[in-house]
Structure formats: structure tokens, C-alpha cells
C-alpha positions in Angstrom: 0.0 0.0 0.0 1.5 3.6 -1.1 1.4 6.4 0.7 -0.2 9.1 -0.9 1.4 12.6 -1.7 -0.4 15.4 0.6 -1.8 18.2 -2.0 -0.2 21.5 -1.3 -2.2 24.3 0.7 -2.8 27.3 -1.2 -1.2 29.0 1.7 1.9 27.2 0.5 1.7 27.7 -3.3 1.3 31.3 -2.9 4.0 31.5 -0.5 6.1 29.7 -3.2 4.9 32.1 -5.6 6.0 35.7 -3.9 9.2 33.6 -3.3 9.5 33.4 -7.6 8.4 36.9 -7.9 11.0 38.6 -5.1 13.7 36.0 -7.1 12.5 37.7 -10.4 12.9 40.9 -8.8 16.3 40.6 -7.3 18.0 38.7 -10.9 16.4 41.8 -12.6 18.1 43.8 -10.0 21.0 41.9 -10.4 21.5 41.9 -14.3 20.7 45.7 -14.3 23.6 46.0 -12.1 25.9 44.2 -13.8 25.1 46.1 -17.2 25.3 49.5 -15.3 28.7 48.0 -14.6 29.6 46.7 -17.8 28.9 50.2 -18.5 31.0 51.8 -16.2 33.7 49.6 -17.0 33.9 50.3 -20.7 33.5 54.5 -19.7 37.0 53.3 -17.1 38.4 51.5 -19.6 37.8 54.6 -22.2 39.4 56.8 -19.8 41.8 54.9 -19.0 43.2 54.4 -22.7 42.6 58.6 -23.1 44.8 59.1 -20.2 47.6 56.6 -22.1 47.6 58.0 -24.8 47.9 61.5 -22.8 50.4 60.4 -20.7 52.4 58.9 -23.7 52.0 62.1 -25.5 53.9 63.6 -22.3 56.3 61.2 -22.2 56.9 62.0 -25.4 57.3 65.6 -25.6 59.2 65.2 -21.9 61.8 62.9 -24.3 61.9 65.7 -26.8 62.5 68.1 -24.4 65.2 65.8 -22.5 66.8 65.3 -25.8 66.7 69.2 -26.8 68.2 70.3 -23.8 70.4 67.4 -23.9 71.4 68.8 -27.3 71.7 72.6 -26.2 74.6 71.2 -24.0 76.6 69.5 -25.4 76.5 72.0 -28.6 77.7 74.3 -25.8 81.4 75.8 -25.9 81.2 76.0 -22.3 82.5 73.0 -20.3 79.4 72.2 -17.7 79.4 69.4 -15.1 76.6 68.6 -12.9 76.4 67.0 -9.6 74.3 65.2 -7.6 73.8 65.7 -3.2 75.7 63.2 -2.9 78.9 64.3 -5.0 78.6 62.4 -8.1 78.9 63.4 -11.9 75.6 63.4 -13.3 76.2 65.7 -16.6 79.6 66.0 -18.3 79.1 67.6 -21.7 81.6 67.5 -24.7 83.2 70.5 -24.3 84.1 69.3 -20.6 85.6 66.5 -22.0 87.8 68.4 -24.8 89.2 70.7 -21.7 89.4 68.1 -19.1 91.0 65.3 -21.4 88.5 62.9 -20.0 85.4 60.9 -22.0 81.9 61.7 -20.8 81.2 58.1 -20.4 84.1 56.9 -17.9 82.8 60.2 -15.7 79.1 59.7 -15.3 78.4 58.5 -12.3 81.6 58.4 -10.7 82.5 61.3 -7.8 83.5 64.4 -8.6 86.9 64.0 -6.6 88.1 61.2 -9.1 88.0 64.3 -11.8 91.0 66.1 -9.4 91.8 63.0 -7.7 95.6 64.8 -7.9 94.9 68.3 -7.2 93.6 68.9 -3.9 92.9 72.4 -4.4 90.2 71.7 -7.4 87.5 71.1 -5.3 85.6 74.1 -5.2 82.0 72.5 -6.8 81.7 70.2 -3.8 82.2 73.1 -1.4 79.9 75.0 -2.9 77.8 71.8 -2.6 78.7 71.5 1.0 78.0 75.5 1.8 81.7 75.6 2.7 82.7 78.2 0.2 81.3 81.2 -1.0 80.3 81.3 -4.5 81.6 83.5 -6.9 79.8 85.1 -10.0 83.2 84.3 -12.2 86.3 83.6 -11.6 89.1 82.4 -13.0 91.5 79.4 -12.4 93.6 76.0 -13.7 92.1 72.8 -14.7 94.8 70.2 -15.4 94.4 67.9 -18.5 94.3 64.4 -18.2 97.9 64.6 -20.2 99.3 66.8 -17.4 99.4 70.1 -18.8 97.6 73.1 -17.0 94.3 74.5 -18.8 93.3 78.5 -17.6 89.3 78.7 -17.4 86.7 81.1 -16.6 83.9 79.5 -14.8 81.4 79.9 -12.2 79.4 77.7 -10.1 75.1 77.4 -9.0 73.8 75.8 -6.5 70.5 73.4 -8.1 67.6 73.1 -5.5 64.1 71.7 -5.7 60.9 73.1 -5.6 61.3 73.2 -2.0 64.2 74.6 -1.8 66.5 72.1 -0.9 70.3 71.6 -2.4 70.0 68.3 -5.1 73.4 69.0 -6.5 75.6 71.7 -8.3 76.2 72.8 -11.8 79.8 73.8 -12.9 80.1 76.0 -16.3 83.8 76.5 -17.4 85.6 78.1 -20.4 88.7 77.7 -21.8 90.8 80.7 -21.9 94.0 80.1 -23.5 93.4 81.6 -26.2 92.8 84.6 -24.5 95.5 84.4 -22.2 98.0 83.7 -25.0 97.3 86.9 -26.5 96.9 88.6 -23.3 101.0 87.8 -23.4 101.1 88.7 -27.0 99.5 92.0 -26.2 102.2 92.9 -23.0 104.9 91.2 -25.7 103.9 94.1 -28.2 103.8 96.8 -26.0 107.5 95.9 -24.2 108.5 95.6 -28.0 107.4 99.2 -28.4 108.5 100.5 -25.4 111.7 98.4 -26.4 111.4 100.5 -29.9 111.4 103.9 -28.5 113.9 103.5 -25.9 115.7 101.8 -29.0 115.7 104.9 -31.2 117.0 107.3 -28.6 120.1 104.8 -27.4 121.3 104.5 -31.1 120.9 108.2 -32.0 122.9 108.5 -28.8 125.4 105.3 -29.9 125.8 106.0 -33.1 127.3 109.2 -32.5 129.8 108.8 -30.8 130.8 105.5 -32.8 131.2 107.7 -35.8 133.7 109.6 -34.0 135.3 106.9 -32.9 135.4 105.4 -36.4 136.7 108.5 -37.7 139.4 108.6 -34.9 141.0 105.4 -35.7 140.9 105.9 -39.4 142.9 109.2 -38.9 145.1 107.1 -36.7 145.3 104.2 -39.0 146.4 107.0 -41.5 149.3 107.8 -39.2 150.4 104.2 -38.8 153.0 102.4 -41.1 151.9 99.5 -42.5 154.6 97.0 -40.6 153.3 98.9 -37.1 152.4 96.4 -34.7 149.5 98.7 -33.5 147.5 98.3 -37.0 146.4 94.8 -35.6 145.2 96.4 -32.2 143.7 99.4 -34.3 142.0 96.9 -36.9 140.4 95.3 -33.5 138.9 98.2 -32.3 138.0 98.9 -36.2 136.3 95.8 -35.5 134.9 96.5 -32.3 132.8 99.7 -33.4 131.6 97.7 -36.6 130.0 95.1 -34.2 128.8 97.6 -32.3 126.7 99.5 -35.5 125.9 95.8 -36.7 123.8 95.5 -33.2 122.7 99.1 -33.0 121.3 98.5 -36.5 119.3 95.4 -36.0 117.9 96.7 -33.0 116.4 99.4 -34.9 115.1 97.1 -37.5 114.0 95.0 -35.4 112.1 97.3 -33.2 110.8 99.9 -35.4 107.2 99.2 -37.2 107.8 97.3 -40.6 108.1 99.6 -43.4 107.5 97.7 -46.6 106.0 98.1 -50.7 103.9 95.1 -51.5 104.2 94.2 -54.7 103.3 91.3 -56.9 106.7 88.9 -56.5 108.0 86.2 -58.2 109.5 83.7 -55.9 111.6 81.6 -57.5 113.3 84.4 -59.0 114.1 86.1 -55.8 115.3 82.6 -54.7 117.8 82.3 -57.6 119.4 86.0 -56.9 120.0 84.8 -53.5 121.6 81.3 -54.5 123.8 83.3 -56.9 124.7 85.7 -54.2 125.0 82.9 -51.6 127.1 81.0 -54.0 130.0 84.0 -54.0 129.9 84.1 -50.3 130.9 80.5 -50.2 133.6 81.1 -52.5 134.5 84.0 -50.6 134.8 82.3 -47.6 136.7 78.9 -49.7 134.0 76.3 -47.9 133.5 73.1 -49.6 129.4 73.5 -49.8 127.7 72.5 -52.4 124.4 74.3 -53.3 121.7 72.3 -55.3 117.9 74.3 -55.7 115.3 72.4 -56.9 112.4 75.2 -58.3 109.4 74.4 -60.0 109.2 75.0 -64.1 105.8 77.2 -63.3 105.6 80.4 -62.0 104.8 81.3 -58.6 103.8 84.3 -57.4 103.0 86.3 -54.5 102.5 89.8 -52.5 105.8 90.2 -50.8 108.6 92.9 -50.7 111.6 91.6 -52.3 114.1 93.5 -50.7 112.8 92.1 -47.2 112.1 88.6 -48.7 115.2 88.6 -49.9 116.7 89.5 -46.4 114.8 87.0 -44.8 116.2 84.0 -47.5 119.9 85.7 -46.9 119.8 85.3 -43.2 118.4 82.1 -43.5 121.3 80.6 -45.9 123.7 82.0 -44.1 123.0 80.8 -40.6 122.9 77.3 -42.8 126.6 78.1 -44.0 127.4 79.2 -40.7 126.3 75.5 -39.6 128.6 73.7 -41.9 132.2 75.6 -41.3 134.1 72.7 -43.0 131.7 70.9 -45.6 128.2 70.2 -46.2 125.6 70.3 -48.6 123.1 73.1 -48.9 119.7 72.3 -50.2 116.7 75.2 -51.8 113.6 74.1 -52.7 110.2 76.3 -53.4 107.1 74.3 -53.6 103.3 75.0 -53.9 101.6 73.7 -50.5 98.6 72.0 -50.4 96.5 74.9 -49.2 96.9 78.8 -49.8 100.9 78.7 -49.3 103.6 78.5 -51.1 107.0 77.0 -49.0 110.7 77.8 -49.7 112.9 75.1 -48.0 116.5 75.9 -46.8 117.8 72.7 -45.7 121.5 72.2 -44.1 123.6 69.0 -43.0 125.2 70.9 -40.4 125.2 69.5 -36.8 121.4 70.6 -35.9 119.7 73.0 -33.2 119.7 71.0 -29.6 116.4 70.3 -28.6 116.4 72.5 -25.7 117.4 75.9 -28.0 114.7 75.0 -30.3 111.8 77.0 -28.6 114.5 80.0 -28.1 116.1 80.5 -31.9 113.6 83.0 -32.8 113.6 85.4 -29.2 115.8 88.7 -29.3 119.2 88.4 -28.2 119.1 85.0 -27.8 122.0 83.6 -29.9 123.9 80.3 -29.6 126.9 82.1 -31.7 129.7 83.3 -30.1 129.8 87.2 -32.3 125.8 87.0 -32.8 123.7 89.7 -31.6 120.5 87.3 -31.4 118.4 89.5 -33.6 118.9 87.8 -37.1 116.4 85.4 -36.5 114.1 87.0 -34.9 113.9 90.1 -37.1 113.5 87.1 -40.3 110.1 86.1 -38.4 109.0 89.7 -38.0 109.7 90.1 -42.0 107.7 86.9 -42.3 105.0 87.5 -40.1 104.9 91.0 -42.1 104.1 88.8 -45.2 101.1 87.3 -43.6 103.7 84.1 -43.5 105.2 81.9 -40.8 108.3 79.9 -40.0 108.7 76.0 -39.7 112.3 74.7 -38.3 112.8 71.0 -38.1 116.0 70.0 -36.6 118.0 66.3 -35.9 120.9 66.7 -33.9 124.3 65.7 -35.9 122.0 65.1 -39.3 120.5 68.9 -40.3 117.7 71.7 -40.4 115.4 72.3 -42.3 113.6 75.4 -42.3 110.5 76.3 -44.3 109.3 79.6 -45.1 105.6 79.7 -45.6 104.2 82.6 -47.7 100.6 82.8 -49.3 100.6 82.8 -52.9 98.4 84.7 -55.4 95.5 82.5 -56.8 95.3 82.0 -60.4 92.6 84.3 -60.5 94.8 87.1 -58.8 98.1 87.3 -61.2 
């Protein structure tokens, strides 16, 4: 016998019914929520692809500015180096590393010190840094070159801060000065040399005088002597005597007085042959064994020069090289076209050469190796070449020769 399923009250069915209904409700509810969310989600994820673009737009432009300014400093031809709080190089541009010797990327990041590490008393950026130092709006001092050799700047420091105001490091901006330190010397060079000129004018007007009489004294007493008089050859020294002294009164005044010259269209090579014939007869004079061989181009060459000054220039120059070779020796000429805007006359002896430490000294007044020079030959043959918009060349081998080379511009083509 089964039992029999007991019907369902209507209090029951419509319980089960509002049940359904309030389910209905809330999964309505529900799935409205989720598509409000859906919704919002999409607007988030809308905004959140317009902000990346946005913000990769200003990374962008923040990466063209970084590599703008990055460009602005190392175009700079000041020297700038940046610290960091702590002391270490964060910027080092390229014109700090063409004064300082050292590559920008063996510096960043390493501490300032190690760009001194051998001069202690280079470390003015991390004082600054420090606040033990006062900082000055420019100055001037001596950054060493990673070769060794001492470099004169102008720089100034700044302190960098944030936008609170707190120190984050210290900028460096330098300058190279040499230039301008080398003609600082040039400049007090040309005024001693004009000083030097006008004191020069009034001690050979007040020389020159009285060497005349002098002169004119021992001739009368030379007169007055008979030839076989032992006091000729004491006369004849002091003869000698007062011509040295004229000799050196005379190049002074040439030396020091402002060049005086007619430029006039030149050509070289035959200015270069009168002065080999002339140079040949003073070898005869003198009965050296020299042989003189030019080698000249077949073309002409010319240029704007005085030839009574070139010509002095080339004389001084072959003689100091038959001066070089008292016994024997081989003297060499040659005029060439350079490469560029020049044209170079070569006087080349095989004497016994210039010692390296005279080298840097041949062309300074009265300095002379030569034991009756005056020590103004030389020097007054760069003036005349300087004059001529030129400059000197001397190459030198101890016990082989010199060579020195004479470089004067040429007229173009265009210009003859």
C-alpha cells in the first residue's frame, strides 16, 4: 500500500509564488547592475586608454625636451658638469671633455673627486655643494688635463635646489681661456716691443754718435800708422769693435721699429735664384767646400711680398745654414706649392742641428747660440715673415741637419 502525496495548501503555493516573484525581482536587479557595470567599465576603460595616450604624448614631448636640452649642452662651448647631493657626476658635456682630457662616459656617475683626484685644491664645486665656500659670479682658475698640462678657465658655479628649496646638486660652467691668455701675453709682448722701440731709437741716436767719432778717430790714426806697425792689428780690432757695435745698433732698430714695406706682386723663385747666386759668391769668398743644389718648380709662382725684405729673410736664413757647416756640407733650396693657400721655400742644411732645448728659443731677441751674434737675425726674419702674412717652420735632428721652411701665401690664379 502507497502512501499518498499530501496536496499543497494554497497557503503554500502562494508563499512559493511571492518567493518566484522577489527572485524575479532581485535577478532583474541583479542583471541591471551588472550592465550599469559593464557600462562603467567600458567609460573606465575609455578613460583609461585617453589618459595613455595622454600620458604617452607627455612622455613624449618630456623625451623631446630631455633630448633638446640634452642637445643645447653638449652644442655648448662652455665646459658644464653637474652634480648630484651626494657628489657624483651626473652631466659632463663635450666640451668638458675636450678641456678636461677625460670621456663623458668613464665620468658619469663616478665622484666628482676622481675628476681632481691629484689636485687637492680643485674642489671648489663640492664646497659649494657643502655650503663651505662662498660662490663666486666668475672667476678664474687652472684645470689640469688628463695629459698633465695646465688648462686657464673662466667659470662659475650654481647651487640646483628643488621646488622646496633644498640643495639636489651643483652645476659647474667653465671656459677655456688660453686663447685669450695667449694673446693677453702677446698684447704685453707688443707693448714691451714698443717701449723696447722707442727707448731703441733714442740709445742709437745717442750710440751711433759717438761710434762715428770713434770710427773716424781710428781711421785718422790708421792713416798715421805704417803698415809693418804692430798697433794696425790692435787698431783693426777696435776697427772691428765699433763695426760690431753698428751691426747690433742697426738690427735693433730694425727689429724694433714698425715694418716699413712696398707690396708688390713677386716672383719667388726668381728672388730665390738671386739669393743662390749671391749665396754662392759668399761661399767662395769664404773657400768652404758646400755644395748648393735648388730644386724650383718649371711654373711660376707668385705672391705679394717685398723683395728687398724677402730677400733678407732667405739671406739670413742661408747664411745661418753656411754658418752650420764651417768645413763641408751640402746646402739644399727648394720652393714648392703647398697643399693649401701657401707656397714654402725650404733651406735645408747638413750641419750638426739645433739641440732640442734651444729649439723654442732661436727666434727670441738676443738670444743667440753664436759666439759674435747679436741674437736679432732670427728674430727680425720672423717679423719680416709674419709681415708677409707668412710663418716659419724649423725641423732640426741633432748631428743630421735643419730644415727650415718659409711659408708665404701665394696669389691664386685668378689674382696674377
Amino acid at each position: 500500500m502507497t502512501a499518498s502525496t499530501p496536496a499543497l495548501s494554497s497557503e503554500m503555493i502562494e508563499a512559493f509564488q511571492k518567493m518566484f516573484q522577489e527572485f524575479q525581482t532581485r535577478a532583474e536587479k541583479l542583471s541591471n547592475a551588472y550592465a550599469a557595470m559593464q557600462d562603467d567599465f567600458r567609460k573606465v576603460n575609455i578613460e583609461l586608454d585617453r589618459k595613455n595616450i595622454e600620458l604617452g604624448q607627455s612622455l613624449s614631448r618630456q623625451e623631446e625636451m630631455q633630448t633638446y636640452l640634452d642637445s643645447i649642452l653638449q652644442s655648448m662651448e662652455n665646459g658644464v658638469v653637474g652634480i648630484d647631493s651626494d657628489g657624483i657626476i651626473t652631466h659632463f658635456n663635450r666640451s668638458a671633455a675636450e678641456i678636461t682630457g677625460f670621456a663623458a662616459p668613464e665620468m658619469l656617475g663616478k665622484p666628482y673627486r676622481s675628476l681632481h683626484e691629484t689636485r687637492d685644491d680643485n674642489q671648489g664645486l663640492l664646497q659649494v655643494l657643502y655650503g663651505a665656500a662662498h660662490i663666486p659670479m666668475r672667476a678664474e682658475k687652472v684645470i689640469w688635463h688628463r695629459d698633465g698640462h695646465p688648462v686657464p678657465v673662466s667659470y662659475h658655479y650654481s647651487l640646483l635646489r628643488d621646488s622646496e628649496g633644498s640643495r639636489i646638486g651643483a652645476v659647474e660652467v667653465f671656459t677655456d681661456i688660453s686663447r685669450i691668455k695667449a694673446l693677453e701675453e702677446e698684447m704685453q709682448q707688443t707693448r714691451t716691443m714698443a717701449a723696447l722701440g722707442e727707448m731703441s731709437a733714442t740709445v742709437a741716436h745717442e750710440i751711433r754718435n759717438p761710434l762715428g767719432a770713434m770710427g773716424m778717430w781710428a781711421a785718422l790714426l790708421e792713416r798715421d800708422l805704417d803698415d809693418n806697425d804692430p798697433r794696425r792689428q790692435t787698431l783693426g780690432k777696435i776697427t772691428e769693435g765699433l763695426s760690431k757695435l753698428n751691426k747690433i745698433v742697426s738690427n735693433l732698430l730694425v727689429f724694433t721699429r714698425p715694418v716699413k714695406a712696398e707690396l708688390r706682386r713677386v716672383e719667388i723663385c726668381a728672388t730665390v735664384v738671386e739669393i743662390i747666386d749671391f749665396v754662392k759668391i759668399e761661399i767662395e769668398r769664404l773657400r768652404q767646400n758646400i755644395a748648393v743644389v735648388s730644386k724650383l718648380p718649371d711654373r711660376k709662382l707668385t705672391a705679394m711680398a717685398d723683395p728687398e725684405k724677402l730677400g733678407q729673410v732667405l739671406l739670413n736664413l742661408c747664411l745661418n745654414a753656411i754658418q752650420a757647416m764651417p768645413r763641408e756640407g751640402k746646402l739644399r733650396v727648394e720652393v714648392t706649392p703647398d697643399a693649401g693657400e701657401y707656397l714654402v721655400i725650404s733651406i735645408t742644411d747638413t750641419g750638426g742641428g739645433i739641440p732640442a732645448d734651444d729649439m723654442e728659443k732661436i727666434f727670441d731677441p738676443f738670444y743667440t747660440t753664436k759666439e759674435n751674434g747679436t741674437g736679432l737675425g732670427l728674430a727680425i726674419v720672423k717679423k719680416f715673415v709674419e709681415f708677409h702674412a707668412g710663418y716659419i717652420d724649423v725641423s732640426s735632428v741633432k748631428g743630421t741637419g735643419t730644415t727650415v721652411k718659409v711659408f708665404i701665401p701665394q696669389l691664386k690664379e685668378q689674382e696674377r
